[in-house]
SEDRENSE-573503 format. One record per atom (N, C-alpha, C): residue number from 1; chain; x, y, z. Coordinates in Angstrom, 1 decimal, decimal comma. Example, Ala and Ser with C-alpha at 12.3 -4.5 7.8 and 13.67 -1.06 7.14 Angstrom:
residues 2
1 | A | 13,2 | -5,7 | 7,8
1 | A | 12,3 | -4,5 | 7,8
1 | A | 13,2 | -3,3 | 7,8
2 | A | 12,8 | -2,2 | 7,1
2 | A | 13,7 | -1,1 | 7,1
2 | A | 12,9 | 0,0 | 7,9
This chain:
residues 158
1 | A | 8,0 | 6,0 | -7,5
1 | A | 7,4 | 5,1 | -6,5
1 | A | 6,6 | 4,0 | -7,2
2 | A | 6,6 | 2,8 | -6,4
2 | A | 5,7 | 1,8 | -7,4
2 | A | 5,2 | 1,3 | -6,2
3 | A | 3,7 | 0,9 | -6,3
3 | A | 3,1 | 0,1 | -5,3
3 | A | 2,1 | -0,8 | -5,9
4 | A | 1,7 | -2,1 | -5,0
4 | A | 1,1 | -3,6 | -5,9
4 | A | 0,3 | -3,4 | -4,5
5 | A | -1,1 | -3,3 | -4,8
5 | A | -2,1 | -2,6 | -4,4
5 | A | -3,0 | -4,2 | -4,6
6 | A | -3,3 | -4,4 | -2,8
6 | A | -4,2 | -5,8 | -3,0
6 | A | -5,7 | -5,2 | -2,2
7 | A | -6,6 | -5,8 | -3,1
7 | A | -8,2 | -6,0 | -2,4
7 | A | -8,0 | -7,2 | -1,2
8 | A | -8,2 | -6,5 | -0,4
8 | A | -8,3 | -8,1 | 0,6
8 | A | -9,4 | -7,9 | 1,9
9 | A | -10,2 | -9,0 | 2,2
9 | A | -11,1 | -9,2 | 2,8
9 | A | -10,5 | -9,4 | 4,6
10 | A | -9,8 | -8,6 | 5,0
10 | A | -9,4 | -9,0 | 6,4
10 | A | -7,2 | -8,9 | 6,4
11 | A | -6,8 | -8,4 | 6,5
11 | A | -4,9 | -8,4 | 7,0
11 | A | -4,6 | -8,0 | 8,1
12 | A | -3,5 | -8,7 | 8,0
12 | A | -2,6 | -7,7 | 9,6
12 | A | -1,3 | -8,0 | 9,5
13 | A | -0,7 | -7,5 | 10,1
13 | A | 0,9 | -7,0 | 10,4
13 | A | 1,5 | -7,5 | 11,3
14 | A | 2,3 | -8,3 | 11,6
14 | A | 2,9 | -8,7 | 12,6
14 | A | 4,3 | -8,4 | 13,1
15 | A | 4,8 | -7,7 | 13,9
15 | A | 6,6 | -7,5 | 14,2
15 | A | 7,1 | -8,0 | 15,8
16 | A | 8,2 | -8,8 | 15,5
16 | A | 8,4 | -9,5 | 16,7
16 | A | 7,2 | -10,3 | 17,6
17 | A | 6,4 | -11,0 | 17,0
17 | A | 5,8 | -11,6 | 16,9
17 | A | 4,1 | -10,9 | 17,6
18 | A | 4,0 | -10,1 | 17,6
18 | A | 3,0 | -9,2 | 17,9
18 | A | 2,3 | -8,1 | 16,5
19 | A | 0,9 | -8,3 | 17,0
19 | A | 0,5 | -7,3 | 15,9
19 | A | 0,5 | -6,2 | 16,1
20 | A | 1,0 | -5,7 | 14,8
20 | A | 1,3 | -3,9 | 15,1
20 | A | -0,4 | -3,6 | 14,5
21 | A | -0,8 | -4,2 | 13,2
21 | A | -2,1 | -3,5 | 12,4
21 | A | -2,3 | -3,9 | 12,2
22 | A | -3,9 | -4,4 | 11,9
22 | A | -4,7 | -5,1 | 11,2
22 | A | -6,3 | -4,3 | 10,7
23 | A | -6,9 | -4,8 | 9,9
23 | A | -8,1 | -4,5 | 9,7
23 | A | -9,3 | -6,2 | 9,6
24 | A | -10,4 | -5,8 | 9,6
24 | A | -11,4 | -7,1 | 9,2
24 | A | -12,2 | -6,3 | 8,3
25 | A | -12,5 | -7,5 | 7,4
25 | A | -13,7 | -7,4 | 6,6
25 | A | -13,0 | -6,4 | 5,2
26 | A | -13,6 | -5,5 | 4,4
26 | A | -12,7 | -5,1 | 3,2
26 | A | -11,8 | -4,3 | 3,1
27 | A | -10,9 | -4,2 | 2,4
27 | A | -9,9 | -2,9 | 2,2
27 | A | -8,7 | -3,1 | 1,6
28 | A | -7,7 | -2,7 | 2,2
28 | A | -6,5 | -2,6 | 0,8
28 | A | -4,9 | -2,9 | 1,9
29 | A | -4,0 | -3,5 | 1,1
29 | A | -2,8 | -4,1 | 1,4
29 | A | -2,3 | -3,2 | 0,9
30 | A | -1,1 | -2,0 | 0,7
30 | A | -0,4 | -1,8 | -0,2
30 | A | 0,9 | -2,0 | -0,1
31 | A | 1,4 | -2,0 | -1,0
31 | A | 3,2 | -2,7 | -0,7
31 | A | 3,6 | -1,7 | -1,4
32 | A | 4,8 | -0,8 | -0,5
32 | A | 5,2 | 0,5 | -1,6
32 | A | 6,4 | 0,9 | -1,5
33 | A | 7,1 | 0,6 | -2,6
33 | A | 8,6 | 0,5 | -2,9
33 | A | 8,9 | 2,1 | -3,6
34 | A | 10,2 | 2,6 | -3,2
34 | A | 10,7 | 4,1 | -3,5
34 | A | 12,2 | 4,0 | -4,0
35 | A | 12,1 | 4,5 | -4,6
35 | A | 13,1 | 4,7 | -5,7
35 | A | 13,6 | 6,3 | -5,6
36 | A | 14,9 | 6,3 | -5,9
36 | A | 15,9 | 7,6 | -5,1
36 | A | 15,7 | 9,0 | -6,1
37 | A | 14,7 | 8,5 | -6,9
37 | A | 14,5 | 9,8 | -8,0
37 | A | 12,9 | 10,2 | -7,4
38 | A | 12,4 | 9,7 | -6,3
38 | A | 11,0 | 9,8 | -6,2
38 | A | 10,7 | 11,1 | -5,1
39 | A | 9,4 | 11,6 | -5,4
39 | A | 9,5 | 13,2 | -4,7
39 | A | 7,9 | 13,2 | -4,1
40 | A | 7,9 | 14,1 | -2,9
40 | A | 6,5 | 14,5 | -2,8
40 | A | 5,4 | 14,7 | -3,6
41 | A | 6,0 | 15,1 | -4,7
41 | A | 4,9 | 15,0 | -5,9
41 | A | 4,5 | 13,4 | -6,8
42 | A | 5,0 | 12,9 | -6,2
42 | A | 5,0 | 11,2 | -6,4
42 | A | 3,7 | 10,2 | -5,3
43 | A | 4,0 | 11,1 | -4,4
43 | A | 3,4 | 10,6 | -3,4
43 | A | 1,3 | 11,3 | -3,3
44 | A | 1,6 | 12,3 | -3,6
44 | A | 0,3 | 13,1 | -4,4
44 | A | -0,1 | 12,0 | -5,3
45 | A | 0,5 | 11,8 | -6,4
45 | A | -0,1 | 11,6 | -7,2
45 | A | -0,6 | 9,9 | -7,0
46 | A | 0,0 | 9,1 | -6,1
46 | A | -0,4 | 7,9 | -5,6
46 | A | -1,7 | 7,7 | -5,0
47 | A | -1,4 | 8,6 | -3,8
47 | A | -2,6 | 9,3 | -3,1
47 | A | -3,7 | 9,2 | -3,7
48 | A | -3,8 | 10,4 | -4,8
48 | A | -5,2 | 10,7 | -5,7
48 | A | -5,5 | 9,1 | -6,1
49 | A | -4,4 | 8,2 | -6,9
49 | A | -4,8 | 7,2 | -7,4
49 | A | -5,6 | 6,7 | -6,7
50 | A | -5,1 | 5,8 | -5,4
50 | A | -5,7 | 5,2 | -4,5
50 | A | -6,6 | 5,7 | -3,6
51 | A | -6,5 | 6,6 | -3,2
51 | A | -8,2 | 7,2 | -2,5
51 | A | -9,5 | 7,1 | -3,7
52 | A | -9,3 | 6,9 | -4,6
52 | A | -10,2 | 6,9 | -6,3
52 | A | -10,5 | 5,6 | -6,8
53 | A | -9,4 | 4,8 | -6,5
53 | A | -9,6 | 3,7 | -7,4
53 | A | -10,9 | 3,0 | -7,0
54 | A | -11,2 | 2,6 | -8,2
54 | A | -12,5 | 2,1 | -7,8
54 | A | -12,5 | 0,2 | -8,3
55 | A | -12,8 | -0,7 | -7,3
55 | A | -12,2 | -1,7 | -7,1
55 | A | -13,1 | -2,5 | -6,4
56 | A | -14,4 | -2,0 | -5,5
56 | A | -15,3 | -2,3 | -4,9
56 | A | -16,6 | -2,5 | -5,5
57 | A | -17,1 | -3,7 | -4,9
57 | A | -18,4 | -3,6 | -6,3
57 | A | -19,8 | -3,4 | -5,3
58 | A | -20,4 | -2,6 | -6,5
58 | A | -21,3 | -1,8 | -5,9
58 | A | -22,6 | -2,8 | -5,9
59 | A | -24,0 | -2,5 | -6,0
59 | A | -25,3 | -3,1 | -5,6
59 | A | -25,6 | -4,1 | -6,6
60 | A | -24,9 | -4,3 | -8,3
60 | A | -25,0 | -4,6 | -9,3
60 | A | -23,8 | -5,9 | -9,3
61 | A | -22,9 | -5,8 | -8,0
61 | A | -21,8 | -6,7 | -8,6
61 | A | -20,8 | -6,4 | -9,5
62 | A | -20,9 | -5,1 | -9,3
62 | A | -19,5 | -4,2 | -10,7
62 | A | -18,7 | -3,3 | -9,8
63 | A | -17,6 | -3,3 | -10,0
63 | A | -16,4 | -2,5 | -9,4
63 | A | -16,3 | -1,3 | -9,9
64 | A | -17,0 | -0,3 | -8,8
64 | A | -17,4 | 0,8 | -9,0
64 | A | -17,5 | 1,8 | -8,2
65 | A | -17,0 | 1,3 | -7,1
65 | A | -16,8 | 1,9 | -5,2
65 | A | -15,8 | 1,8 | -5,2
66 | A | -15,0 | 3,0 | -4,5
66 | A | -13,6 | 3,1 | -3,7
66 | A | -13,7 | 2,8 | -2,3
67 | A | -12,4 | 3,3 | -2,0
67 | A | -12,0 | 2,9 | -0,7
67 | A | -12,8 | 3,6 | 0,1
68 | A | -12,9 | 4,9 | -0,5
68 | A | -13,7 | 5,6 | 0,5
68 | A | -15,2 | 5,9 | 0,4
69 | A | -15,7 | 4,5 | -0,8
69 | A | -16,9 | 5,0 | -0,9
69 | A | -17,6 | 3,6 | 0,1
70 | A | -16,6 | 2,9 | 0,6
70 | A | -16,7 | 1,3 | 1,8
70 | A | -16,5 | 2,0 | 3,0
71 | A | -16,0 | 3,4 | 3,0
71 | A | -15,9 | 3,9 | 4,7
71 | A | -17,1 | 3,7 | 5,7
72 | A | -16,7 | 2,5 | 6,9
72 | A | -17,3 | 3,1 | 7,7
72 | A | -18,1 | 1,5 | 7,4
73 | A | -18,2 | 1,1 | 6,3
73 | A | -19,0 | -0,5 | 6,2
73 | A | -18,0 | -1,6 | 6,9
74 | A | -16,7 | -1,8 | 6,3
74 | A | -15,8 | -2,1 | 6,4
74 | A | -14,6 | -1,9 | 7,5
75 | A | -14,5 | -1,4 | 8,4
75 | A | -13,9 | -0,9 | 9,0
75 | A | -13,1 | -1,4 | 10,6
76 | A | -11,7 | -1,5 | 10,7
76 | A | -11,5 | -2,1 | 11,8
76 | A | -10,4 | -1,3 | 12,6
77 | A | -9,4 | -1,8 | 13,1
77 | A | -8,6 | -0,6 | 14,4
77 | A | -7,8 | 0,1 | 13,5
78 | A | -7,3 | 0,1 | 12,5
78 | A | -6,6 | 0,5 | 11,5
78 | A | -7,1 | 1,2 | 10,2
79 | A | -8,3 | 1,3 | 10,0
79 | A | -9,4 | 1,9 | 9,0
79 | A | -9,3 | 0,5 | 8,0
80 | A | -9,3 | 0,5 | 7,0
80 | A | -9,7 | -0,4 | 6,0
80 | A | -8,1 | -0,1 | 5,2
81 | A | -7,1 | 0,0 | 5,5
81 | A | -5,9 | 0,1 | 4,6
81 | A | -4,5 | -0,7 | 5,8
82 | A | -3,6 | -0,8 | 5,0
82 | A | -2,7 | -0,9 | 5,5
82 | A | -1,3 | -0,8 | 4,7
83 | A | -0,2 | -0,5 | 4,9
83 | A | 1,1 | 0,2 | 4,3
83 | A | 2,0 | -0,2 | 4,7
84 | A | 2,7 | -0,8 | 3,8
84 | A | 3,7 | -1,9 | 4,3
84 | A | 4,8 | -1,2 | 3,1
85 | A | 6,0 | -0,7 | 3,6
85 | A | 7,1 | -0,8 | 3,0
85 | A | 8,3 | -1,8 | 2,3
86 | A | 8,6 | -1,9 | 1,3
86 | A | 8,9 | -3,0 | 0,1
86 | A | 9,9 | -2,5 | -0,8
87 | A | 11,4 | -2,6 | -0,1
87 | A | 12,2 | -1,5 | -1,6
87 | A | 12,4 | -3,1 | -2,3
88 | A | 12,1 | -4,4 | -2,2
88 | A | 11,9 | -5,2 | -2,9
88 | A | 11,3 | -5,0 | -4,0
89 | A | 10,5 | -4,3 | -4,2
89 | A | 9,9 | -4,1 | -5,4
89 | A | 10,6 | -3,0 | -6,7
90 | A | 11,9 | -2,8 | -6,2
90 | A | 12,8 | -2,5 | -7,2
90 | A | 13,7 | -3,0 | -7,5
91 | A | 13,6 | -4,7 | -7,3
91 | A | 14,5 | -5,7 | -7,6
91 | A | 15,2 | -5,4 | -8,9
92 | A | 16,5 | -5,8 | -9,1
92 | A | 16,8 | -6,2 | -10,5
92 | A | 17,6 | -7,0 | -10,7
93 | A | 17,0 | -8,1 | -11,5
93 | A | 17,1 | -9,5 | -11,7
93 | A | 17,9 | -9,7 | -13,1
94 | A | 18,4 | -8,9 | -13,7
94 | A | 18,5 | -9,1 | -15,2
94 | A | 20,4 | -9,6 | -15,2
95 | A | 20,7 | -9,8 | -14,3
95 | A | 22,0 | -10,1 | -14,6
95 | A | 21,9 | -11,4 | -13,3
96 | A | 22,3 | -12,6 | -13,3
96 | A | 22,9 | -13,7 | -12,5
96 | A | 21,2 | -14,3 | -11,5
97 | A | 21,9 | -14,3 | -10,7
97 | A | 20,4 | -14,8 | -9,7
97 | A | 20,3 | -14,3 | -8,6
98 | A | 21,0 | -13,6 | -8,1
98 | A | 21,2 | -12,8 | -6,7
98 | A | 20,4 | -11,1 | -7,6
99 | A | 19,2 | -10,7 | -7,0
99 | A | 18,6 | -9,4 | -6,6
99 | A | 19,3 | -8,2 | -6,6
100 | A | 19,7 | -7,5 | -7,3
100 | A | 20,1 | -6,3 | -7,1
100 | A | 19,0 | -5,0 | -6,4
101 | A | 19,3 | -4,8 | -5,6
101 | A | 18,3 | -3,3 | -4,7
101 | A | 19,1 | -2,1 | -5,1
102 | A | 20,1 | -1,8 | -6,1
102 | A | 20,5 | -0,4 | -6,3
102 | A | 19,3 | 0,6 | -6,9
103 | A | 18,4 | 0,4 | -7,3
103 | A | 17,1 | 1,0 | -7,3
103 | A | 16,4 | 2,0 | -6,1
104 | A | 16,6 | 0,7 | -5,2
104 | A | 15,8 | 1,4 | -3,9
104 | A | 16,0 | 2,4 | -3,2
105 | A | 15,5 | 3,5 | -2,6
105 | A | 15,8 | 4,8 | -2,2
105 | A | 16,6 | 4,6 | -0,7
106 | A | 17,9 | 5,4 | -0,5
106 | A | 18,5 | 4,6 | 1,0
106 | A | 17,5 | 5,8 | 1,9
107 | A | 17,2 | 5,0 | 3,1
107 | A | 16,3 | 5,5 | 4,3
107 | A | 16,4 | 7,2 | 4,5
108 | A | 17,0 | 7,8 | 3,9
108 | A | 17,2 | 9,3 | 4,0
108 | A | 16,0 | 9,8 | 3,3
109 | A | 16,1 | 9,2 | 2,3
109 | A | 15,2 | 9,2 | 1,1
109 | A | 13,6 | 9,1 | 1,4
110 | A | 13,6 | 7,1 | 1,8
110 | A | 12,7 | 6,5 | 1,7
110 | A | 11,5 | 6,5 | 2,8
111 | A | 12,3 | 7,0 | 4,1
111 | A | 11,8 | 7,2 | 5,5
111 | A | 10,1 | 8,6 | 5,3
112 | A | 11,1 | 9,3 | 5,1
112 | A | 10,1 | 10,8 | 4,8
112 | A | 9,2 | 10,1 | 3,6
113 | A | 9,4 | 9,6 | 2,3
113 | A | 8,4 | 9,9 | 1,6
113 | A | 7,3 | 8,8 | 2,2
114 | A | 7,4 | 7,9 | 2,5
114 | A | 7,0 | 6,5 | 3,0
114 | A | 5,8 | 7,2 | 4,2
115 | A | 6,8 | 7,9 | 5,2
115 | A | 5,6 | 8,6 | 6,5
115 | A | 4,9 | 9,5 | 5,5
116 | A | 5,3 | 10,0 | 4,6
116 | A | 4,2 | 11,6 | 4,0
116 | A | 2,9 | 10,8 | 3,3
117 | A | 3,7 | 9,4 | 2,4
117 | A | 2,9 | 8,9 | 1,9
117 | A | 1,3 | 7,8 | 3,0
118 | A | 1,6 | 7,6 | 3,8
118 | A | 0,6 | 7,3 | 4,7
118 | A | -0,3 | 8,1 | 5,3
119 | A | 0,5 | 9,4 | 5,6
119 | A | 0,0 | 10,7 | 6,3
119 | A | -1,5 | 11,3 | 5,7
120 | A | -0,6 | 11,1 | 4,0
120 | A | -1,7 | 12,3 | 2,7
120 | A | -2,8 | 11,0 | 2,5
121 | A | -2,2 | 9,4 | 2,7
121 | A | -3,5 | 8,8 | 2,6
121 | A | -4,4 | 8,4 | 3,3
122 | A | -3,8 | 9,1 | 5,0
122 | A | -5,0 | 8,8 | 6,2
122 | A | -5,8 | 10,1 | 5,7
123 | A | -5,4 | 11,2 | 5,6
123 | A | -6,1 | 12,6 | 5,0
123 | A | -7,2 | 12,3 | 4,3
124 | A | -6,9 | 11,7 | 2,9
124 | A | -7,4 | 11,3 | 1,9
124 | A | -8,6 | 10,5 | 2,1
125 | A | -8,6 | 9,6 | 3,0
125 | A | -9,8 | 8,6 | 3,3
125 | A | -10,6 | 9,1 | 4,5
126 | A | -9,7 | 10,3 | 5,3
126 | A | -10,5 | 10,3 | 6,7
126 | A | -10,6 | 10,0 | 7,9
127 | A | -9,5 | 8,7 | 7,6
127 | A | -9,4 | 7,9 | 8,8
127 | A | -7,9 | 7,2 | 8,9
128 | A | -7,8 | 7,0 | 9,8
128 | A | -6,4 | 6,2 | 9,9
128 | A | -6,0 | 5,1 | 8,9
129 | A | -4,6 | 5,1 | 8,8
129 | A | -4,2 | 4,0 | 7,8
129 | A | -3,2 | 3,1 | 8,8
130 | A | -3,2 | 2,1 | 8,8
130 | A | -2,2 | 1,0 | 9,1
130 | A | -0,7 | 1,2 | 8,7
131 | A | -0,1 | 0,4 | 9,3
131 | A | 1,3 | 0,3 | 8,5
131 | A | 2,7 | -0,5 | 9,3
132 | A | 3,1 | -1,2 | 8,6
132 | A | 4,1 | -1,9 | 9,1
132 | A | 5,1 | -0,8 | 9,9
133 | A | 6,7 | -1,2 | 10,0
133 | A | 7,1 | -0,2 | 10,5
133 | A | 8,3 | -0,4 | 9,3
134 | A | 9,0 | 0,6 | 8,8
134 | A | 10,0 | 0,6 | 8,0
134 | A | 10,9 | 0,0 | 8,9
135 | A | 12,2 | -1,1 | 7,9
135 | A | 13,1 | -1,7 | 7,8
135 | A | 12,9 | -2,9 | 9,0
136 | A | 11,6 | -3,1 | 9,3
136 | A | 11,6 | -4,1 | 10,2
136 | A | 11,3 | -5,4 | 9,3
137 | A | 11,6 | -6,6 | 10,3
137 | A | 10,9 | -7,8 | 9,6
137 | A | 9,9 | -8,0 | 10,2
138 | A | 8,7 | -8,4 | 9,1
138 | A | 7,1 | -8,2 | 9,2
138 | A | 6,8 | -9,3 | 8,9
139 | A | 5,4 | -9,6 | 9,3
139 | A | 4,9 | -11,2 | 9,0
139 | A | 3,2 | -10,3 | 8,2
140 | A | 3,1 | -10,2 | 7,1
140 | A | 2,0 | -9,8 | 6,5
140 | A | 1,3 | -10,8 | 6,4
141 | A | 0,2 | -10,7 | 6,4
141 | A | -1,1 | -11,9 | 6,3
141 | A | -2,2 | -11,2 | 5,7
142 | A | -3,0 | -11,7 | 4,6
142 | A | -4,5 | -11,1 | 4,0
142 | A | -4,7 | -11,9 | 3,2
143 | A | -6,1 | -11,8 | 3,1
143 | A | -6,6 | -12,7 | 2,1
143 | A | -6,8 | -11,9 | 0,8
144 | A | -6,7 | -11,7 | 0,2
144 | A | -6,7 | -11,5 | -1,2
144 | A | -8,0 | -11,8 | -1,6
145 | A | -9,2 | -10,2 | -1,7
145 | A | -10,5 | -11,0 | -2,5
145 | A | -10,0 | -10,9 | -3,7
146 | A | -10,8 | -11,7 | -4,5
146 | A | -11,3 | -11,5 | -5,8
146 | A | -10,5 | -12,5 | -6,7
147 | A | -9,1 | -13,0 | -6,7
147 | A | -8,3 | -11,7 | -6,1
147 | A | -7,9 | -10,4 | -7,0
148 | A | -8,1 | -9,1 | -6,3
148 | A | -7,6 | -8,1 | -7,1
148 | A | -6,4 | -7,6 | -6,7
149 | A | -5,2 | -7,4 | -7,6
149 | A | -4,3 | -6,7 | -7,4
149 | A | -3,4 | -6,1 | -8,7
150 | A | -3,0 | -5,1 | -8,0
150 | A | -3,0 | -3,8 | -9,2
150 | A | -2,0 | -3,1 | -8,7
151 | A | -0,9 | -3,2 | -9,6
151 | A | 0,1 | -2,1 | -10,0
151 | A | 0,6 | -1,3 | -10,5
152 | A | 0,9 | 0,3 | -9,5
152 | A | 0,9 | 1,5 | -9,9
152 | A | 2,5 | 1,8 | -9,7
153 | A | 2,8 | 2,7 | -10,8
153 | A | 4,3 | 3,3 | -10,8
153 | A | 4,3 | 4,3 | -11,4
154 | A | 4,9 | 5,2 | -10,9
154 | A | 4,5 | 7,0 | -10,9
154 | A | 5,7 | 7,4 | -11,9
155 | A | 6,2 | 6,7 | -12,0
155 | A | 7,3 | 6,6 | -13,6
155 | A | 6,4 | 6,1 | -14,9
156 | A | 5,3 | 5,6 | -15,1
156 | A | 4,6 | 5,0 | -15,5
156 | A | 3,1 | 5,4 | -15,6
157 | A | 2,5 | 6,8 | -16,1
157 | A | 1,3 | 7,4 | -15,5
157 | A | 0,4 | 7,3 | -16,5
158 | A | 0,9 | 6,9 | -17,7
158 | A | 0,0 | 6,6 | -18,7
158 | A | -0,8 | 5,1 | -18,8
């Protein structure tokens, strides 16, 4: 699994021209692409990352607050997150100009980990998580503080 994990001051989701999710004020964008070798134990270990990361700055101006240490400051109809599915992010570009997606996990796959992975991260924080809807076309919108953004890949733990 790989996900590019944005700080952002306010997002929302839009499908067929209506908003499905949004949040105001701080929290987190995640874009999360699945790969056909990826398992429930992938989705754990994302989970832990992201309920932890610490990315919020505390009384001093230093990023040193998580997601869930902003609960409840921050907060809008969707808690402070949102989860947007992306098998884009297993592009492979190394041959011609046209994108190859043989990477990406087909929907048998990607469906289940995608819902477990939202599920273990409304758990994880307490409160509900956002989220596009798989295989739809989505109009994402956020501002990007800082800006921080940060990429995790569970093939990649070191």
């Amino acid at each position: 699994m790989r996900i590019v994990i944005q700080r952002a001051k306010g997002a929302s989701v839009m499908i067929e021209g209506r908003k499905h999710a949004d949040f105001q004020g701080l929290g987190y964008v995640i874009l999360l692409g699945i790969e056909a070798t990826d398992t429930p134990d992938d989705v754990e270990w994302l989970v832990r990352k992201v309920a932890s990361l610490r990315v919020f700055d505390d009384e001093n101006g230093v990023m040193n607050r998580s997601i869930t240490d902003i609960a409840g400051e921050h907060e809008g109809a969707d808690g402070n997150i949102i989860v947007v599915s992306q098998f884009t992010l297993f592009a492979s570009y190394k041959k011609g100009s046209r994108p190859s997606w043989l990477r990406a996990a087909t929907h048998d796959i990607s469906v289940p980990l995608y819902e477990l992975f939202i599920q273990r991260l409304s758990d994880a924080i307490g409160r509900p998580v956002g989220h596009g809807e798989f295989g739809a076309d989505m109009k994402v919108s956020l501002t990007n503080d800082g800006p921080v953004t940060i990429l995790m890949d569970t093939h990649n733990k070191e």
